[in-house]
C-alpha angles and dihedrals in degrees: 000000000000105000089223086065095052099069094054091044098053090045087055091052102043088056096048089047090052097043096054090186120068125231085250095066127090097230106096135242115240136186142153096276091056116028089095084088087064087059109034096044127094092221119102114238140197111212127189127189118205137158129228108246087034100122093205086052096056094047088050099067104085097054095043085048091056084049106061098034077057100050083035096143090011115063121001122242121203139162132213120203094216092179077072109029099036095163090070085043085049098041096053092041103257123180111149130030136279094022110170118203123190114219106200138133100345095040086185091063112039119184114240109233118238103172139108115314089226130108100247084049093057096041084053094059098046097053088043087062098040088052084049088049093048088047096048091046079058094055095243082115122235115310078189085103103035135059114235098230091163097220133077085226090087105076117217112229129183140177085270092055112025110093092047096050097046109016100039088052139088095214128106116249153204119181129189112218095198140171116217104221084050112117092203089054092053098056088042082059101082101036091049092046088055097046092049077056097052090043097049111141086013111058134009125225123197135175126197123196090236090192083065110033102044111166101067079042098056092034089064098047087250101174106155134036130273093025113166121202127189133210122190126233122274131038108353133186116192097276090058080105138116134165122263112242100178127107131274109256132092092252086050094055105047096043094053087046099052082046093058082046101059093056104072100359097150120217119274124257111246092212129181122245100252110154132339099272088064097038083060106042097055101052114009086095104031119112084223129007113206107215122198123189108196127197114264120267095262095060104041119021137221096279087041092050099036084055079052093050098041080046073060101046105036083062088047082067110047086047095033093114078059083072090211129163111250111191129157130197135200110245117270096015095095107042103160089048090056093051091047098053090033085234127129135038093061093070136327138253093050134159142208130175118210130202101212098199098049090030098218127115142206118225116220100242092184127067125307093237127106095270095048096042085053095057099041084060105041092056090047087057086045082054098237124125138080123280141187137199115264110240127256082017093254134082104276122258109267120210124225112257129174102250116249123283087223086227118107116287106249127195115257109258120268124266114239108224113225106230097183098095098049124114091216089185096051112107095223108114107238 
């Protein structure tokens, strides 16, 4: 070979071999003379960094390729060769190769890209944040970073949020650790969305953008999208954590999650109405609140109230997989309860069960012992029973009472009336 010809024909090699992709290919060249075009342009892009001898790199071309011959006029695809240009690897935090960013609405901060090396996965990602970029131009913000569940049902949470939501509570939870650009994730979304709602007052369900909020994510070994964890119901730490293993329906869903409840599902509190916060607490998101009104202290005292109360209990327990609320009240403290419920005055002790979402309630018409008060219930889960709106289509105002000592209820002392001053002989009647 003429030595004049060797020079030229290496140098053609060496920079096919470090472009990866050819001229000819829709995935652009960048580099760091031109990458300004990635950053002061309106288009969205997906950008990979790679480097030559990189093996995963080269086995990703032709489904980048596919890729960026599909979102031709739409995204724009483009590839850095940071082996070469390390101050773009450096600047955007690379460390591995390939490593795919996606510049789109905020082009300071772009999202690094998890998903599927595939082409369909990375088409995905890129209409999903071009989808994000059009909705943040019409002033609904980006959803790039949230799931559309539809529903309020499905809590946020974020890092910011998340151990005070889920670890600081008591509640049993299931939370979705999701990718938006993730096409499981968006068939799980409907199917989460209607079992939160089915689950409503028993079991929480959360999701976390986990590209976003990478630290919870990180802190639970989340690797691939959608992952679901479950913590169990009482005190947690952080390790109070295990993997779901159910299916992906909503059915699925709700079914493997009541029967973790019913596992360690501890008894309800029977607590006393004693302001509106509790009031609240206790039943706004019940399925059913079970409301006692028990006679007042004079005129039944502690031991007759406290058999009253255990009747109460000892039914908390054998519902308590229903998850309802259970509250009892003294007569006349709670006016405005009483009207509502069209209970009391007529008798104590009386009882009403409300359904909270629908806000309408059922009376027990039998007797308030043990046996009446079952079968009052059992007919309402089998959903029998009669039931009315609660009036004013909203749970009644509560007024603030001091609880129950617990000790006997006593008359307030008598008055002495102070004869001194009194004209006995004066004809006017006293």
């Amino acid at each position: 070979m003429n030595r004049l010809l060797v020079f030229p024909v290496l140098t053609l090699v060496l920079a096919s071999a470090l472009a990866l992709y050819p001229s000819s290919s829709n995935v652009i060249d960048l580099t760091t003379s031109n990458f300004d075009k990635v950053l002061k342009g309106d288009e969205v892009w997906i950008v990979e960094f790679f480097a030559p001898w990189c093996g995963h790199c080269q086995a990703l071309v032709p489904e980048y390729t596919k890729a960026a011959a599909a979102l031709k006029g739409v995204v724009k695809v483009g590839a850095v060769n940071a082996d070469e240009y390390k101050e773009l690897g450096g600047r955007y935090g690379v460390r591995g190769f390939p490593t795919i960013k996606i510049f789109g609405a905020n082009k300071d901060k772009p999202e690094d890209y998890n998903g599927a090396r595939t082409a369909q996965g990375l088409v995905d990602a890129a209409l999903q944040a071009v989808k994000s970029k059009v909705k943040a131009s019409l002033g609904g913000g980006s959803s790039g970073s949230g799931q559309s569940h539809d529903t309020k049902d499905v809590i946020e949470l974020t890092d910011s949020n998340f151990d005070k939501q889920v670890l600081h509570s008591e509640d049993m939870w299931l939370v979705e650790f999701f990718a938006p650009w993730c096409g499981h994730c968006k068939n799980l979304a409907p199917h989460w969305a209607k079992a939160a709602t089915e689950l409503k007052g028993k079991v929480k369900l959360g999701a976390l953008d986990a590209t976003v909020h990478q630290a919870q994510a990180s802190k639970y070994g989340v690797q691939g999208y959608p992952t679901i964890k479950f913590f169990a119901p009482g005190k947690k730490t952080s390790d109070s954590v295990s993997d779901y293993d159910g299916g992906r329906t909503a059915s699925d869903i709700v079914t493997w999650a009541l029967e973790k409840l019913a596992e360690n599902v501890p008894a309800p509190e029977v607590a006393q109405i004693i302001d509106q916060n509790m009031f609240k607490e206790a039943c706004d998101q019940k399925s059913l609140c079970v409301v006692a009104l028990l006679p007042h202290i004079l005129d039944c005292q502690s031991d007759c109230r406290n058999n009253y109360i255990n009747i109460l209990k000892e039914l908390g327990e054998k519902y308590k997989k229903k998850m309802w609320g259970w509250v009892w009240s003294e007569a006349g403290a709670q006016l405005e309860l009483e009207n509502a419920l069209d209970i009391g005055g007529f008798g104590y002790p009386a009882m009403a069960v409300i359904n909270p979402r629908k806000m309408k309630y059922s009376i027990l018409r039998g007797s308030f012992s043990r046996d009446g008060i079952n079968e009052f219930l059992r007919d309402l889960s089998y959903g029998r029973g009669n039931t009315s709106p609660v009036k004013g289509d909203k749970l009644p105002k509560i007024v603030s009472i001091e609880p129950w000592d617990g000790k006997d209820g006593e008359l307030p002392p008598e008055e002495d009336i102070d004869l001194s001053d009194v004209d006995l002989d004066s004809k006017d009647e006293l």
